[in-house]
NUSEZA-486699 format. One record per atom (N, C-alpha, C, CB): residue in one letter; x, z, y. Coordinates in steps of 0.001 Angstrom, whole numbers, plus 500000, padded with zeros to 6 digits. Glycine has a CB too. Layout:
REM NUSEZA-486699
AXZY ...
***
This chain:
REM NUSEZA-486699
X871983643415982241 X871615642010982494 X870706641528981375 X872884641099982603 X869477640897981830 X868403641106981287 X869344639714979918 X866677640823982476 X868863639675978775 X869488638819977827 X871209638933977291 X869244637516978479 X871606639673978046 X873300639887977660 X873205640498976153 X874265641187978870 X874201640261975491 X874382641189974035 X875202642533974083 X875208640289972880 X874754643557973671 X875762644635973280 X876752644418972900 X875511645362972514 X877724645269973057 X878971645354972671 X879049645544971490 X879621646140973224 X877903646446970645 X878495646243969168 X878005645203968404 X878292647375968325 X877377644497969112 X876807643013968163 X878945642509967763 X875395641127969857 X878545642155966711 X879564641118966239 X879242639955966403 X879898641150964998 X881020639359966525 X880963637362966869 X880973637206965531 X882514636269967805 X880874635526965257 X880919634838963968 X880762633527964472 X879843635262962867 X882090632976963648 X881851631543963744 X882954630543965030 X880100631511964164 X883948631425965294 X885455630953965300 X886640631443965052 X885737630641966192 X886379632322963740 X888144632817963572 X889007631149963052 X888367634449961794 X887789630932962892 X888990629652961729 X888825628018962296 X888230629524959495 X889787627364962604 X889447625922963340 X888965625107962357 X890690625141964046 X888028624323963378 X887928623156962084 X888915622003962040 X886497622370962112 X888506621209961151 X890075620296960769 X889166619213961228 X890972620146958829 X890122618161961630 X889412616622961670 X888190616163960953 X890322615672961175 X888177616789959450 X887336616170958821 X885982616881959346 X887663616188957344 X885818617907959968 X884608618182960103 X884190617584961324 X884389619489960007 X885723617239962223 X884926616609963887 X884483615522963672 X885844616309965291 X884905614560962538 X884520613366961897 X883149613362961201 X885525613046960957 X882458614213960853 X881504614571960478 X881970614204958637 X880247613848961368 X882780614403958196 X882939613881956731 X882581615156955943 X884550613273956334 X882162615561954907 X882155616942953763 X883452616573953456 X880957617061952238 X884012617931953297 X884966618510952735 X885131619744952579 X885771618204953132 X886136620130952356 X886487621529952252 X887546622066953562 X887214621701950732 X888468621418953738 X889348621503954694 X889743622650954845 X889003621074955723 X890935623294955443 X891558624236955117 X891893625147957116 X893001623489953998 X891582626321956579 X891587626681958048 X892713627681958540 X890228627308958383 X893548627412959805 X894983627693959920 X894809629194959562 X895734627329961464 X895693629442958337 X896067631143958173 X896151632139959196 X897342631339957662 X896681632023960565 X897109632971961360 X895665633036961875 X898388632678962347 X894561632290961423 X893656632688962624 X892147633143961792 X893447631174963867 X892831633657960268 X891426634092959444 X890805635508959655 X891699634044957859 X889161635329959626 X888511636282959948 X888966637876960250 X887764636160959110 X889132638647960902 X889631640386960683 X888147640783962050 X892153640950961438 X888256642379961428 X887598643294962404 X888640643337963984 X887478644989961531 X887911642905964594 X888518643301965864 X888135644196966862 X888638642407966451 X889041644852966940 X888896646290967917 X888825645824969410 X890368647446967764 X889829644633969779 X889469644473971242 X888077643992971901 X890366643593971688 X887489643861970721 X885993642793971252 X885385643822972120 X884613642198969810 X884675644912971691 X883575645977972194 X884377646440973763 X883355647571970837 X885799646591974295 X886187646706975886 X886505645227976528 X887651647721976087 X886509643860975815 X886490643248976387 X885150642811976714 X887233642693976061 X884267642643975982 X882928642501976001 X882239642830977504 X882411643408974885 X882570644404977208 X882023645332978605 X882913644976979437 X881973647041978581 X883785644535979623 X884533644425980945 X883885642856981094 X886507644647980890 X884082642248980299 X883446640435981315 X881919640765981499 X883520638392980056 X880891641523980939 X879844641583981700 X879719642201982366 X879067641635981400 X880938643249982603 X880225643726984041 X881108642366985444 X880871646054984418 X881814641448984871 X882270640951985500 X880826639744986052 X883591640644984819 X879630639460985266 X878872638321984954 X878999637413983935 X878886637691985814 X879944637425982718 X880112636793982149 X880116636991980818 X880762636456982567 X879647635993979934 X879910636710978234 X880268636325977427 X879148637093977496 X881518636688976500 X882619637197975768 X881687636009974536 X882876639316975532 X882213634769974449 X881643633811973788 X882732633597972359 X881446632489974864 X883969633542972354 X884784634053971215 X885600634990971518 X885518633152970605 X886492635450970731 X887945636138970994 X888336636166969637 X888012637724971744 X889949635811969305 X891020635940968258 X892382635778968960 X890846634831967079 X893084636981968243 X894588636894968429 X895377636193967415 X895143638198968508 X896276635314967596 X896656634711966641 X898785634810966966 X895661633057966692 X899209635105965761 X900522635631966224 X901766633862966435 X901138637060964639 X902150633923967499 X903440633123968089 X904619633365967971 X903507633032969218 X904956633343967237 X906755633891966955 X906272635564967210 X908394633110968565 X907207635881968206 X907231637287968685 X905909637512969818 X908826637580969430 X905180636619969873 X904325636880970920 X902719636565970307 X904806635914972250 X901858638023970135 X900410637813970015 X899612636710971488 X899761639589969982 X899034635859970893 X897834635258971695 X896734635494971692 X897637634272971601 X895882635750972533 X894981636553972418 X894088635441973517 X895392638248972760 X893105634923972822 X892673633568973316 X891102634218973280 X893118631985972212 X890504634176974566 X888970634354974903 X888848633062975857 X888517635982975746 X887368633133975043 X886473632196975822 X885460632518976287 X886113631273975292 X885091632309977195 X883728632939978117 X882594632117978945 X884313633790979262 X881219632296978934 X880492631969979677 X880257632748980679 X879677631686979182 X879216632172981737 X878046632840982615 X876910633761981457 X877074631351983554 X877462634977982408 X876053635419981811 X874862635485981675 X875884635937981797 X874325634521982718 X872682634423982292 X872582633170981806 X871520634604983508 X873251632927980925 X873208631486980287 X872791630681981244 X872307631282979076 X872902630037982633 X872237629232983217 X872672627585983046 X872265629746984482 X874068627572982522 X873992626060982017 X875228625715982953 X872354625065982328 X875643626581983901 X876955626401985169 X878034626156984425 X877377627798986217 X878398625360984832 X880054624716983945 X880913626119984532 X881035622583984801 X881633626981983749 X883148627133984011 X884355627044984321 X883398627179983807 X884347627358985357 X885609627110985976 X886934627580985971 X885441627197986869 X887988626743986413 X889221627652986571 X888973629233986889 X890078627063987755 X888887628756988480 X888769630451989225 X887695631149988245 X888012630503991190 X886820630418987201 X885621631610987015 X886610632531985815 X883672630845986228 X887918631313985194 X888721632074984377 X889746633104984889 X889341631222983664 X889942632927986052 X890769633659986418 X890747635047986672 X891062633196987167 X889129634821987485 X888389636273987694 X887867636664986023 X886788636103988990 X887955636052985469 X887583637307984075 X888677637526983355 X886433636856982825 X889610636912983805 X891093637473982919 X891310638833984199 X892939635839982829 X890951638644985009 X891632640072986318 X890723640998985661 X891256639949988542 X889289640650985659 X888658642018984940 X888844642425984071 X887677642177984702 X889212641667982747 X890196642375981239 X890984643103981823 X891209641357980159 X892067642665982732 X893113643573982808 X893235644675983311 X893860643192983186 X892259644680984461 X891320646165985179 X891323647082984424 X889748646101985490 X889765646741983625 X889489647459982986 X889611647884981678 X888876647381983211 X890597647081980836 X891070647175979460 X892286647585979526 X891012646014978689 X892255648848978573 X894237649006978099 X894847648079977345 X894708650299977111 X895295647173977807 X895565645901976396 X896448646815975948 X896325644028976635 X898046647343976276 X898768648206975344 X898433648901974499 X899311648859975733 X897410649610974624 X896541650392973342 X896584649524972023 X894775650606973746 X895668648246972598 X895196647548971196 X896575646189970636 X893300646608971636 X897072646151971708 X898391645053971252 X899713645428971798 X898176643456971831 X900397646423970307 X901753646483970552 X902320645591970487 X902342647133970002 X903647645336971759 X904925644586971534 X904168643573972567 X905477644039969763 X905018642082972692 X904488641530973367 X903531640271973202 X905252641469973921 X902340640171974078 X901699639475973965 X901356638679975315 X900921640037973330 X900154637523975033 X899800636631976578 X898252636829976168 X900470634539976831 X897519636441977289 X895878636745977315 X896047635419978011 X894998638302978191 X894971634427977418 X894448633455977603 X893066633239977801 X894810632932976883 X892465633259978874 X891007632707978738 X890456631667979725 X890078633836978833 X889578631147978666 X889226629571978780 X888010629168978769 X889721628812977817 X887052628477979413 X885838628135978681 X885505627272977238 X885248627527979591 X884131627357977352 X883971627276975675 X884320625584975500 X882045627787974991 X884719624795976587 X884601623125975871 X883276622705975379 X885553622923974469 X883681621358974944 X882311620350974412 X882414620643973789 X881933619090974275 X883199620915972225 X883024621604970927 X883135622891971062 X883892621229969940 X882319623553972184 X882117625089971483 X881544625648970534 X881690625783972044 X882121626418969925 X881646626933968624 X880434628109969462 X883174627741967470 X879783628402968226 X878368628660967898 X878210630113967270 X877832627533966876 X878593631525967942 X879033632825967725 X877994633721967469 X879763633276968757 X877024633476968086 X875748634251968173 X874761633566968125 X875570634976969202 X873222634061967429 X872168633398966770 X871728632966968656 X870912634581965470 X871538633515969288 X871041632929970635 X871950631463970834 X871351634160972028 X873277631135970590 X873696629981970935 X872980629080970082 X875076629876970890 X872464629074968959 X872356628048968111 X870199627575969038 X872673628845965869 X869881628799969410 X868656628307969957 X868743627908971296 X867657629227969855 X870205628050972474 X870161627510973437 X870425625462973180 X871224628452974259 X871410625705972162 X871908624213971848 X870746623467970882 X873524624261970965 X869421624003970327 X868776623478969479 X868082622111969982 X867957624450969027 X868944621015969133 X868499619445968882 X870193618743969102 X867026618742970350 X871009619753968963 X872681619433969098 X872636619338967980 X873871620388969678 X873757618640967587 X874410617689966523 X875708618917966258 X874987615780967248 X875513619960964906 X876943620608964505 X877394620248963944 X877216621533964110 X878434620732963502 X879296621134962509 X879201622851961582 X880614620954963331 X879161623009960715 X879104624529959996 X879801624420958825 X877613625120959606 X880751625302958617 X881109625530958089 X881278626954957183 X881539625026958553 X880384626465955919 X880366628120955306 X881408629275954338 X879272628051954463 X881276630104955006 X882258630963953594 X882810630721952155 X881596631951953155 X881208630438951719 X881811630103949819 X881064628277949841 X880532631721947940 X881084628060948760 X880488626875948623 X878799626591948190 X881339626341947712 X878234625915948675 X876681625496948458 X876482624335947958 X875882625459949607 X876115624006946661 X875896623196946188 X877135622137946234 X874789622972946614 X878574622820945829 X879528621991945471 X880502621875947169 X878698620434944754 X879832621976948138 X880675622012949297 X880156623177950215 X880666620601950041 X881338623149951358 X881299624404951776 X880864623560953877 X883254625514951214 X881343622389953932 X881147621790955152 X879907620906955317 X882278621064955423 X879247621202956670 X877622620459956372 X877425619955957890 X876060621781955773 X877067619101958366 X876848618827959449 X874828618006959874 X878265617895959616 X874691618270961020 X873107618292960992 X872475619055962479 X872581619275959476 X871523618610962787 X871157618519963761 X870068619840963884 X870782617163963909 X870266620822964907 X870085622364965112 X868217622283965083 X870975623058966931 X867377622436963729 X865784622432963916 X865728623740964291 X864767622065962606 X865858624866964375 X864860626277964574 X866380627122964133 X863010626541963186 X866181628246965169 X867344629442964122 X866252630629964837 X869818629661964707 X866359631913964462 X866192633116964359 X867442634190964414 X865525633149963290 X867091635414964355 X868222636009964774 X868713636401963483 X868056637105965797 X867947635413962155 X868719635457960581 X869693634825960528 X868050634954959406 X869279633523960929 X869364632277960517 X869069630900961023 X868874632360959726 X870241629640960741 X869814628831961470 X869540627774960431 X870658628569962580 X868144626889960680 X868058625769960211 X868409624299960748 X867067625859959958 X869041623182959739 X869551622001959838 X868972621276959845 X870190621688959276 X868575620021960581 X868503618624959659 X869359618034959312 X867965617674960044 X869932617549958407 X871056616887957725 X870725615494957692 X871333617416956317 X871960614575958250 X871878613461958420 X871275612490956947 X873209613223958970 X870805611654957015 X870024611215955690 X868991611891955024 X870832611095954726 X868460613094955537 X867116613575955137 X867526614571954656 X866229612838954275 X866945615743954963 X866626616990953897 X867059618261955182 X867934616982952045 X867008619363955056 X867353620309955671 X868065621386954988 X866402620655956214 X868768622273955604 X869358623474954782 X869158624807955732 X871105623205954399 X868834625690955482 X868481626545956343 X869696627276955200 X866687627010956692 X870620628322956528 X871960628958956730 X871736630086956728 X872709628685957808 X872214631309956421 X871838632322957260 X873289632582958109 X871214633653956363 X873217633443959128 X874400633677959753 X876072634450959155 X873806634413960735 X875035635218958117 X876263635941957692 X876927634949956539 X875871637548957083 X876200633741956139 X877287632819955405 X878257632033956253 X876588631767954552 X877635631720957118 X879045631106958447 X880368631368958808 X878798631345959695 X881774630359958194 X882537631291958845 X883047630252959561 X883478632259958089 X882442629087960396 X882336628905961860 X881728628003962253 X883333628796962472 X881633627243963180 X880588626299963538 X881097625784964829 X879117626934963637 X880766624484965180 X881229624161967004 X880270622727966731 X883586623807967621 X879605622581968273 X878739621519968259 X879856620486968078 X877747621374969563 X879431619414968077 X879769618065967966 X879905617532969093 X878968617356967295 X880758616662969687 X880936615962971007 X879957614772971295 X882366615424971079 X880109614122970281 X879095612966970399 X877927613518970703 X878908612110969188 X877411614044970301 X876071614774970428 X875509615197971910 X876212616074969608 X876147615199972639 X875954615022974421 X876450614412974776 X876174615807975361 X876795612918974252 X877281611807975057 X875881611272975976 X877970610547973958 X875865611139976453 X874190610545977841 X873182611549977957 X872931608963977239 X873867612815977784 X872590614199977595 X872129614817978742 X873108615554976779 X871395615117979166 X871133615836980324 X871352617430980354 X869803615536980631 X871973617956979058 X872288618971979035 X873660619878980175 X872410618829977761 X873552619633980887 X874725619618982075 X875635620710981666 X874147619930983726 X875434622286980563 X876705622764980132 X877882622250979380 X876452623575979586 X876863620978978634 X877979620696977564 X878554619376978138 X877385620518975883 X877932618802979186 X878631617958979814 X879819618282980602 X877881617417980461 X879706619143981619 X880827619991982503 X881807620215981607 X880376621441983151 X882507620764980494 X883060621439979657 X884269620275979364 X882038621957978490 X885343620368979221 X885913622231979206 X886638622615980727 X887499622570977716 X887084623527980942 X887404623220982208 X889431624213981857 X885820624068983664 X889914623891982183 X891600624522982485 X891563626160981948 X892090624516984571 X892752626441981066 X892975627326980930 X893685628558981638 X893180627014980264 X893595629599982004 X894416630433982557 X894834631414981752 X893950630896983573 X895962632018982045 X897585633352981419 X896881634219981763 X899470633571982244 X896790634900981532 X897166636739981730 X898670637124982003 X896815637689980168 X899098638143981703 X900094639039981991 X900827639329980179 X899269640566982921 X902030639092980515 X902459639055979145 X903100640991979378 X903896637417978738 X903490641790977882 X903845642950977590 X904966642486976713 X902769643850977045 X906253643603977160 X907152643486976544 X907408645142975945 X908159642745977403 X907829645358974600 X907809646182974016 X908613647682975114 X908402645579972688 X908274649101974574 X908782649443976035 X910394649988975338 X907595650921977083 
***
């Protein structure tokens, strides 16, 4: 599918939630929930290939542990980026194709649930192509270490590349990012309030389960 990403491209830019202060647009530092910090993930590269061959593409994924039960929370678009809101049923049919075609037992012993959902009005921002589909959106970014005393920046999407994305920052000035300092990002809601952007309007739409595993 002409524009889809490989499977070995890596995501970036939702292991970690943001806190109020960044949906508020305030600098801070804010602190991001432990169970859900950055790791290599092995399930990405068969889930990947299984939602595009379903039409669809693998927009985050993190497992985050529940008592005795891994969650394993994907979010997904259309794959030709056309701007089509997500639907229930479109979640339903890409949780049936994970389960098709993926061994979840392989990659998650004991028991777990598969959740997938679309990306919402604050979808985060995973791949350098999202930041040029959403460019003149209002983010949020949040970087790894700190830049000039803070690590949270918010600013309106001028130009990215497949380095890097550049800001305008509210009150003047710009900061150009590169990707590998990001450790996450999600547009801003306000920011398509009266927009004609019709993906980020549609959004979010109902979550659907998977099939839970119980140890054997």
């Amino acid at each position: 599918m002409a524009g889809a990403p490989t499977a070995s491209e890596g995501l970036f830019g939702w292991p970690e939630v943001l806190t109020p202060e960044v949906q508020g647009g305030k600098r801070g530092e804010g602190t991001p929930a432990p169970e859900s910090r950055p790791r290599e993930e092995p399930l990405q590269a068969p889930v990947e290939s299984a939602l595009r061959d379903a039409g669809f593409e693998l927009v985050a994924l993190r497992r985050i542990p529940m008592g005795g039960v891994v969650s394993v929370q994907i979010l997904i678009d259309h794959g030709d980026g056309g701007g089509q809101p997500v639907t229930l049923g479109d979640c339903a049919r890409a949780s049936r194709a994970i389960q098709d075609q993926v061994d979840l037992d392989r990659y998650l012993p004991g028991r777990y649930s598969l959740e997938v959902s679309s990306p919402g009005l604050d979808r985060p921002l995973t791949r350098p192509a999202h930041y040029r589909r959403f460019q003149g959106a209002e983010v949020a970014v949040r970087l790894k270490a700190e830049r000039g005393g803070q690590r949270l920046f918010r600013g309106t999407i001028a130009e990215a590349d497949e380095e890097a994305v550049t800001l305008t920052i509210a009150g003047g000035g710009s900061e150009r990012i590169e990707f590998s300092e990001i450790a996450s990002a999600r547009l801003q809601v306000d920011a398509w309030k009266g927009s004609g952007n019709r993906d980020a309007r549609e959004g979010p739409s109902g979550m659907t389960s998977g099939r839970k595993s119980d140890p054997a």
